[in-house]
DRENDREN-934300 format. One line per 8 residues: their letters; for each residue z, y, x of C-alpha. Coordinates in nm, 2 decimals, padded with zeros to 4 digits. Layout:
<nodes>
A	Z:Y:X ~ ...
</nodes>
This chain:
<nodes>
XXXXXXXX	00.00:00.00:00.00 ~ -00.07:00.31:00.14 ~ 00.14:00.59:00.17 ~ 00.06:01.02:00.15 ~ 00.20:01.06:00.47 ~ -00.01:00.78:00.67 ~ -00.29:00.84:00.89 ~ -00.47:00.65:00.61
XXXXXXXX	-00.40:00.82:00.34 ~ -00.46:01.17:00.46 ~ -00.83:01.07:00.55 ~ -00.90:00.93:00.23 ~ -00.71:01.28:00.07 ~ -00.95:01.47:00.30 ~ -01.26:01.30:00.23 ~ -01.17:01.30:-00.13
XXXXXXXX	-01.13:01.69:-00.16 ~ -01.44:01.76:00.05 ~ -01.66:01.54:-00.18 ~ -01.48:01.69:-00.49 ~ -01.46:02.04:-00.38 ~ -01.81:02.02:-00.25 ~ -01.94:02.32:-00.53 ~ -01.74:02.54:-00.30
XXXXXXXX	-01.89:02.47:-00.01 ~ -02.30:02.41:-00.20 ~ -02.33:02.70:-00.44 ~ -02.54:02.90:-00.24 ~ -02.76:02.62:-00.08 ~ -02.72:02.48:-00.43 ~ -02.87:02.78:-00.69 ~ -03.11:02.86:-00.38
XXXXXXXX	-03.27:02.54:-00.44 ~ -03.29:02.55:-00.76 ~ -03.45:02.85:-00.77 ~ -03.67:02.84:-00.45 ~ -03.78:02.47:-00.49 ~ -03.73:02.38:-00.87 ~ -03.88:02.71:-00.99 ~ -03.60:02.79:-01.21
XXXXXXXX	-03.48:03.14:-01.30 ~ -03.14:03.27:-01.21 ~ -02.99:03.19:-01.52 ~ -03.12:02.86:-01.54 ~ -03.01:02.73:-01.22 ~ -02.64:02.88:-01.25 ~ -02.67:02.68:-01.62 ~ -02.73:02.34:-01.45
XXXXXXXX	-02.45:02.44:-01.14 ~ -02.21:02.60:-01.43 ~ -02.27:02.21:-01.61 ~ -02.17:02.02:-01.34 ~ -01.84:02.24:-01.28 ~ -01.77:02.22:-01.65 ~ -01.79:01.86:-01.66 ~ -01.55:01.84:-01.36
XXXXXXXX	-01.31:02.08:-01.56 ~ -01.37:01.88:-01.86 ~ -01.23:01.56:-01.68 ~ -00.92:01.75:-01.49 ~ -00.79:01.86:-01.85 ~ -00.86:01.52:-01.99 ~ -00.65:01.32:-01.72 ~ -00.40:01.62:-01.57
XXXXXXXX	-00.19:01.51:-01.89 ~ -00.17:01.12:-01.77 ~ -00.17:01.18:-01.41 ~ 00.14:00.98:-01.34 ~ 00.01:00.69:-01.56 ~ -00.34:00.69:-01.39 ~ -00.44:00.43:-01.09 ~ -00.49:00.71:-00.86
XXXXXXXX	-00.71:00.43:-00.63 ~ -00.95:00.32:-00.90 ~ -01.01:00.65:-01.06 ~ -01.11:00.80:-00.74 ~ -01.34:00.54:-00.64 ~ -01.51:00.49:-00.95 ~ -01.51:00.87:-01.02 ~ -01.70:00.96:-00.70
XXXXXXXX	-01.88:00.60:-00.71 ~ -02.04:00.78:-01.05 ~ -02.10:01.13:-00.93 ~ -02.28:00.93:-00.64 ~ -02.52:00.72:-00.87 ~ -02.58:01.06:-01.12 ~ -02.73:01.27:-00.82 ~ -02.89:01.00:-00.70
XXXXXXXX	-03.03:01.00:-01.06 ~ -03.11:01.32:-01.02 ~ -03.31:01.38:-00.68 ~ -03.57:01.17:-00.88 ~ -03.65:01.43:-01.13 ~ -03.77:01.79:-01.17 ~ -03.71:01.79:-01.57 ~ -03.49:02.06:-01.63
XXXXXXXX	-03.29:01.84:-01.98 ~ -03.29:01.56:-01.73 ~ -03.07:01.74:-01.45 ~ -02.87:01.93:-01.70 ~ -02.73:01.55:-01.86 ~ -02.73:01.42:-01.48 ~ -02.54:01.76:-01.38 ~ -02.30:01.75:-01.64
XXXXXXXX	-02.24:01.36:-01.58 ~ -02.17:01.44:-01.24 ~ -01.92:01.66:-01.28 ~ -01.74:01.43:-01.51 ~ -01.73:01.19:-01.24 ~ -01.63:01.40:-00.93 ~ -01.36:01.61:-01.15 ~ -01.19:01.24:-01.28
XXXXXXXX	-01.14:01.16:-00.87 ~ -01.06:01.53:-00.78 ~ -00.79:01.58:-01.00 ~ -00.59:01.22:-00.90 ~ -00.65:01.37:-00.56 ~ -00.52:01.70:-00.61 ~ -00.20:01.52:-00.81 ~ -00.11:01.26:-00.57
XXXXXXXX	-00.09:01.60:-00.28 ~ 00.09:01.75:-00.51 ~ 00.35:01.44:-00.48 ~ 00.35:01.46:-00.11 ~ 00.66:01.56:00.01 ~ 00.52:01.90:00.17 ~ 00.22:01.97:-00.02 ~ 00.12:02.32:00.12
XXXXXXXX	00.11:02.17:00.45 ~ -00.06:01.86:00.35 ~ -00.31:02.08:00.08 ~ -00.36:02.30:00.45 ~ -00.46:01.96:00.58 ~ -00.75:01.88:00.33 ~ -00.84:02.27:00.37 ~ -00.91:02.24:00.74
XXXXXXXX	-01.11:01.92:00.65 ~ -01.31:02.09:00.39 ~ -01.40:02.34:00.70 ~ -01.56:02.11:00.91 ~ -01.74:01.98:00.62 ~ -01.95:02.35:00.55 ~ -02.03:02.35:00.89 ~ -02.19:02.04:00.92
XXXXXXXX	-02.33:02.09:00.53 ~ -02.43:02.46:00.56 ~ -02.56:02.37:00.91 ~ -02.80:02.05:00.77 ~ -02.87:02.11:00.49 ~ -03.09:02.42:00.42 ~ -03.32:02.29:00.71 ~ -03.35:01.99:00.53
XXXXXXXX	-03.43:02.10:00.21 ~ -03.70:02.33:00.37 ~ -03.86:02.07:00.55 ~ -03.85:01.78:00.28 ~ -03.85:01.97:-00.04 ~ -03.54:02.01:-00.31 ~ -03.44:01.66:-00.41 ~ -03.30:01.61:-00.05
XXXXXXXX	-03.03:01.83:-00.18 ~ -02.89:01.61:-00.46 ~ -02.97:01.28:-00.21 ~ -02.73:01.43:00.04 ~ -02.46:01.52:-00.27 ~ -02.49:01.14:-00.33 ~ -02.42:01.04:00.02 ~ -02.12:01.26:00.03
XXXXXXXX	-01.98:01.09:-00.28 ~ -02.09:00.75:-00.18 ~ -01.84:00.81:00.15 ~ -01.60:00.91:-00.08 ~ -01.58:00.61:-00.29 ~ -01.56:00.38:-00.03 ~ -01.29:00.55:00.15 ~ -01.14:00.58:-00.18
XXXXXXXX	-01.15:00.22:-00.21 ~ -01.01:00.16:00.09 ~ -00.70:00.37:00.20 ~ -00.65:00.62:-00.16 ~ -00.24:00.62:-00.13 ~ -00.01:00.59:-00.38 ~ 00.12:00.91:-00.53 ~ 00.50:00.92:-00.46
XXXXXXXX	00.74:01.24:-00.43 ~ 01.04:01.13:-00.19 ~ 01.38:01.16:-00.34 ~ 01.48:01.43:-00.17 ~ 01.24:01.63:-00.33 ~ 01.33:01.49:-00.68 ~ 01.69:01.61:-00.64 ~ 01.58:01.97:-00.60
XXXXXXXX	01.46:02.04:-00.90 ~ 01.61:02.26:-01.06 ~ 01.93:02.07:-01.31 ~ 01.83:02.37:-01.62 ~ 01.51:02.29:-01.61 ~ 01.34:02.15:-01.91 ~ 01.23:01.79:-01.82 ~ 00.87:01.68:-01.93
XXXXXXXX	00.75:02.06:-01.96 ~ 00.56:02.29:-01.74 ~ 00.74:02.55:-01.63 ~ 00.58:02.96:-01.80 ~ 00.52:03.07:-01.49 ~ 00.29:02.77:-01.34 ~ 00.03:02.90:-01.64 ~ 00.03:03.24:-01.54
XXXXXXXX	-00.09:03.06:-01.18 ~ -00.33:02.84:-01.35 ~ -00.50:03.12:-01.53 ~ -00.50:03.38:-01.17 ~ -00.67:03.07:-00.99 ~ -00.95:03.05:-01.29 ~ -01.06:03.46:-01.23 ~ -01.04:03.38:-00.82
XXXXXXXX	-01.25:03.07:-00.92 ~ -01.49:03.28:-01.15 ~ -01.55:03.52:-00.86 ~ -01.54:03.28:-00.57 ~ -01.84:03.10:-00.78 ~ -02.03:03.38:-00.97 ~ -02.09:03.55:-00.57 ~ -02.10:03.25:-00.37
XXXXXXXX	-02.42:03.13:-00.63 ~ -02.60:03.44:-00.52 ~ -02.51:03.48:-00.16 ~ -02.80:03.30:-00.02 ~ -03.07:03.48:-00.29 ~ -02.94:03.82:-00.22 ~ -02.97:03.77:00.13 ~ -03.34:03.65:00.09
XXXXXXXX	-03.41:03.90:-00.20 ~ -03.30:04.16:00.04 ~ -03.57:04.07:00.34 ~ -03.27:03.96:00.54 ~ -03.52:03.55:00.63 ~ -03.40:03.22:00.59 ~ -03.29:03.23:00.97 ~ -03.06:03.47:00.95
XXXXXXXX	-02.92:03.40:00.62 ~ -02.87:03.03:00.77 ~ -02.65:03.15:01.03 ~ -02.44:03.35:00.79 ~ -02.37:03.00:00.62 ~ -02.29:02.84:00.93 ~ -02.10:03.12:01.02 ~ -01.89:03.04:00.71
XXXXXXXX	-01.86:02.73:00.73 ~ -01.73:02.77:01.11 ~ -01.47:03.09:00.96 ~ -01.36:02.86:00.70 ~ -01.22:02.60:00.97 ~ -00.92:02.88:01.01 ~ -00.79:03.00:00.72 ~ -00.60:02.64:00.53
XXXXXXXX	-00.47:02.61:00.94 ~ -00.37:03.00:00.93 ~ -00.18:02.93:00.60 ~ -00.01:02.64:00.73 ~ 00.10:02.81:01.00 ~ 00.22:03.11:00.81 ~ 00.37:02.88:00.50 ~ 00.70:02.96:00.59
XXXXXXXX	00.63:03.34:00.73 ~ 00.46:03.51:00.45 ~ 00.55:03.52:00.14 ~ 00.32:03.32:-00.13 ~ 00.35:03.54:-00.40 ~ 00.27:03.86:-00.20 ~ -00.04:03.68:-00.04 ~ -00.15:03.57:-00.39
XXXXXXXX	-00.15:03.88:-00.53 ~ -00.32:04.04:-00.21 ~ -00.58:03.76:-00.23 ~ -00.79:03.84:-00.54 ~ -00.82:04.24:-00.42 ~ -00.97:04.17:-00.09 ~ -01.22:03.89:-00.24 ~ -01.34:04.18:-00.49
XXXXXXXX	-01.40:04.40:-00.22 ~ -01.56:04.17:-00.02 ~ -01.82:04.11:-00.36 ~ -01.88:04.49:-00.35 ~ -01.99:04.49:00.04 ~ -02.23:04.17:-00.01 ~ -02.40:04.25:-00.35 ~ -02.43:04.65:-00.30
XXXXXXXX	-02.49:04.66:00.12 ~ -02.87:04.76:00.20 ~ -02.82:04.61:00.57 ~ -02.75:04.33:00.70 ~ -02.45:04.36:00.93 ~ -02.18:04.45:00.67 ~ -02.37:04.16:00.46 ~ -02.32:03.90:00.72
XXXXXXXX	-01.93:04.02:00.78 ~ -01.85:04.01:00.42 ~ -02.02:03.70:00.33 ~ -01.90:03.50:00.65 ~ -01.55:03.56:00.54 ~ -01.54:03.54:00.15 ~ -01.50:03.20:00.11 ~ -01.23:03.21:00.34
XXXXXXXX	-00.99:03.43:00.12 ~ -01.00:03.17:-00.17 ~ -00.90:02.91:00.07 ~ -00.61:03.13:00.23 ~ -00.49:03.22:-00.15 ~ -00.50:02.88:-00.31 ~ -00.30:02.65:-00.01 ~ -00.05:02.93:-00.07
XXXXXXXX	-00.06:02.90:-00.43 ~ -00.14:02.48:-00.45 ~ 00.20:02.46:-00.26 ~ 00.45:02.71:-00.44 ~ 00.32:02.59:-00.75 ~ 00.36:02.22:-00.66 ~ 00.73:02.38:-00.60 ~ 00.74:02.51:-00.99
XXXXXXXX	00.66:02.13:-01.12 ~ 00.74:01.85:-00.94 ~ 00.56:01.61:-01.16 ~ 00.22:01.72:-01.01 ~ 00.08:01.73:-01.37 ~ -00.03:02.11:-01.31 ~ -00.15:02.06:-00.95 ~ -00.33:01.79:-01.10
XXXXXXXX	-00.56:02.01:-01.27 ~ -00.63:02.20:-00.98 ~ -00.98:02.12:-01.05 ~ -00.99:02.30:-01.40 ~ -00.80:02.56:-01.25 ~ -01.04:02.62:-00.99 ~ -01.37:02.49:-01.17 ~ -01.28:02.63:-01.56
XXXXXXXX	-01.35:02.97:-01.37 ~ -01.61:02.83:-01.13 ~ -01.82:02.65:-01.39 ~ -01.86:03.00:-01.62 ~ -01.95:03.22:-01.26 ~ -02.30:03.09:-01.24 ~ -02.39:03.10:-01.52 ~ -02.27:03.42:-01.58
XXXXXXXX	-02.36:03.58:-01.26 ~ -02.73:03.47:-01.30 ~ -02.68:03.67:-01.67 ~ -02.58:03.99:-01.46 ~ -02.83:03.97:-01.22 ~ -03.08:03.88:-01.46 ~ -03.02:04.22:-01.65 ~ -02.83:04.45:-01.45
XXXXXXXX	-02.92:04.33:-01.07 ~ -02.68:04.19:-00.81 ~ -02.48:04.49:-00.83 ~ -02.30:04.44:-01.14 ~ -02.17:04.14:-00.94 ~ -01.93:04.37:-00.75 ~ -01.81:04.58:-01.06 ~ -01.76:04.22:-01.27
XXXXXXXX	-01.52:04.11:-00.97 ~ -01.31:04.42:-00.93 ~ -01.22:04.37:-01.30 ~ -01.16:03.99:-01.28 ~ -00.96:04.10:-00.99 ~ -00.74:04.27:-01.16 ~ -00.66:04.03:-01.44 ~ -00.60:03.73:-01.13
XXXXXXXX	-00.34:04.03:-00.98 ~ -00.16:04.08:-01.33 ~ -00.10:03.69:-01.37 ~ -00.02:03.64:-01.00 ~ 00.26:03.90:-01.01 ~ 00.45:03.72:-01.32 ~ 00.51:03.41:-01.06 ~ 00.86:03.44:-00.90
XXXXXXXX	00.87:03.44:-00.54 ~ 00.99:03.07:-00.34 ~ 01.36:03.18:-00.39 ~ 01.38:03.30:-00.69 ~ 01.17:03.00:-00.80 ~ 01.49:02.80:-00.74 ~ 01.67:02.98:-01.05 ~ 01.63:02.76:-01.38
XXXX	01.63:03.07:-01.58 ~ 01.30:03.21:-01.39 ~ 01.11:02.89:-01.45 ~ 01.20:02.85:-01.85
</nodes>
């Protein structure tokens, strides 16, 4: 059996998230195909991307509930087993009903195995350190992704793109099926929950989270869609757009390692609420910037912020329920907001141009920074009457 804290099971946590979480590294390689290869408009292609995330959030709801009844093992490997055999499905057509079912399908699939992910590091006895863990992992992943794959796609055409998304999820499920650990929270951790708690109910203030996660999710995916399209639109060339994505990828190998470092140095609440202002900002620079320096800058470290905020938020809200139920649907948190950005953002851009992207994040921004700051801090979390 294995354990959270093995060698084991953190490579199958790691491989799971990066497979699961892979729309946060893909969007913009993701939408670009679409758009570039498939000949779908920008509404369109965020529709099919915005499917696949819905389907995922779909799934986290579903099972978040049941978590600690689920067989963490077997849903993860037949979840990403599925999303695996949809995209392979799907490189072999250029229908557009055909890859909205196999998108959709997908995202079922990958969002069942994400969310027993998420829930059994949520169980772990230090779950910002080992969610840091899986964050560092999903780093190297962009690199190597963002790295291969637009070259790919360019040379072989777009349904390279969905045969690499089914490798990724192949390696999933068999790692899955091999070393996915049991979800366990020590004893130690048991005993400090709070005695006035009420048992069997999420604590007020782990919703407030939930719903600040969604708007960073919404504006995490409604710019990352349109980061590689406004660079192209823009006469920046695939080359040097490229390098911006690797140069993302490569940033975000720091920030889950910066947070770990930092878990017990800053405080989570003040970094959460700090999180979603600088990612709006960062929207303003790369939708609005004629040139292609502040571009680059922005874009290289935007994905970065979310990954900062969330490993401190995954781990003080892991703090506010110990049953992992909430953490659990860390993919609806994240995706509930991510799935409606595409689809969305190709709507704004479609009417109003990329622009309106920045002025739609500075106001989601503020709704992220409202809910944030009705979280109480990691000591006052300890009080029963702050978490009733």
């Amino acid at each position: 059996m294995t354990r959270t804290d093995s060698v084991r099971g953190h490579i199958a946590l790691m491989v799971g998230h990066c497979a699961g979480m892979v729309d946060l590294v893909a969007l913009p390689v993701w939408v670009g195909t679409l758009i570039a290869h498939y000949r779908f408009d920008p509404q369109q292609a965020g529709l099919l991307a915005t499917l696949f995330l819905a389907g995922a959030v779909l799934a986290s709801l579903t099972l978040a509930p049941r978590f600690n009844r689920l067989h963490g093992r077997l849903v993860a490997t037949l979840g990403f087993g599925g999303a695996a055999a949809s995209f392979g499905l799907a490189s072999t057509s250029a229908e557009f009903g055909m890859l909205a079912a196999l998108h959709a399908l997908s995202g079922v699939a990958a969002g069942a195995a994400l969310s027993v992910t998420h829930g059994t590091i949520a169980r772990s006895a230090r779950p910002h350190r080992l969610f840091a863990l899986v964050g560092i992992a999903l780093g190297v992943f962009a690199i190597v992704f963002l790295g291969a794959t637009p070259p790919l796609v360019a040379a072989l055409g777009g349904p390279v793109l969905f045969q690499v998304f089914a490798g990724v999820m192949a390696v999933a499920a068999l790692v899955s099926a091999l070393a996915f650990p049991v979800a366990d929270r020590p004893a130690a951790a048991q005993a400090s929950r709070s005695p006035g708690a009420p048992p069997g109910r999420i604590p007020r203030a782990v919703w407030f989270g939930i719903v600040g996660i969604g708007c960073m999710g919404l504006v995490q995916a409604m710019t990352f869609s349109f980061l590689e399209r406004v660079g192209s639109d823009r006469g920046f060339g695939l080359a040097a757009v490229t390098g911006v994505l690797i140069a993302l990828g490569i940033v975000n190998l720091f920030p889950a390692a910066l947070a770990a470092w930092l878990e017990k140095r800053w405080p989570a609440r003040t970094v959460m609420m700090t999180g979603p202002v600088v990612q709006a900002l960062l929207v303003a620079v790369i939708m609005n910037s004629p040139a292609f320096a502040p571009y680059a800058m922005a874009a290289s470290v935007f994905a970065a912020v979310m990954i900062f905020t969330h490993t401190f938020a995954f781990g003080l809200l892991a703090r506010l329920d110990l049953s992992g139920r909430a953490m659990a649907a860390t993919p609806a948190m994240l995706m509930i907001g991510a799935a409606i950005g595409p689809i969305l953002g190709g709507t704004l851009v479609k009417a109003l141009g990329y622009g309106s992207l920045g002025a739609a994040a500075l106001a989601i921004g503020a709704v992220a920074v409202f809910c944030f700051s009705r979280i109480p801090s990691s000591r006052a979390a300890a009080r029963p009457e702050v978490l009733a």
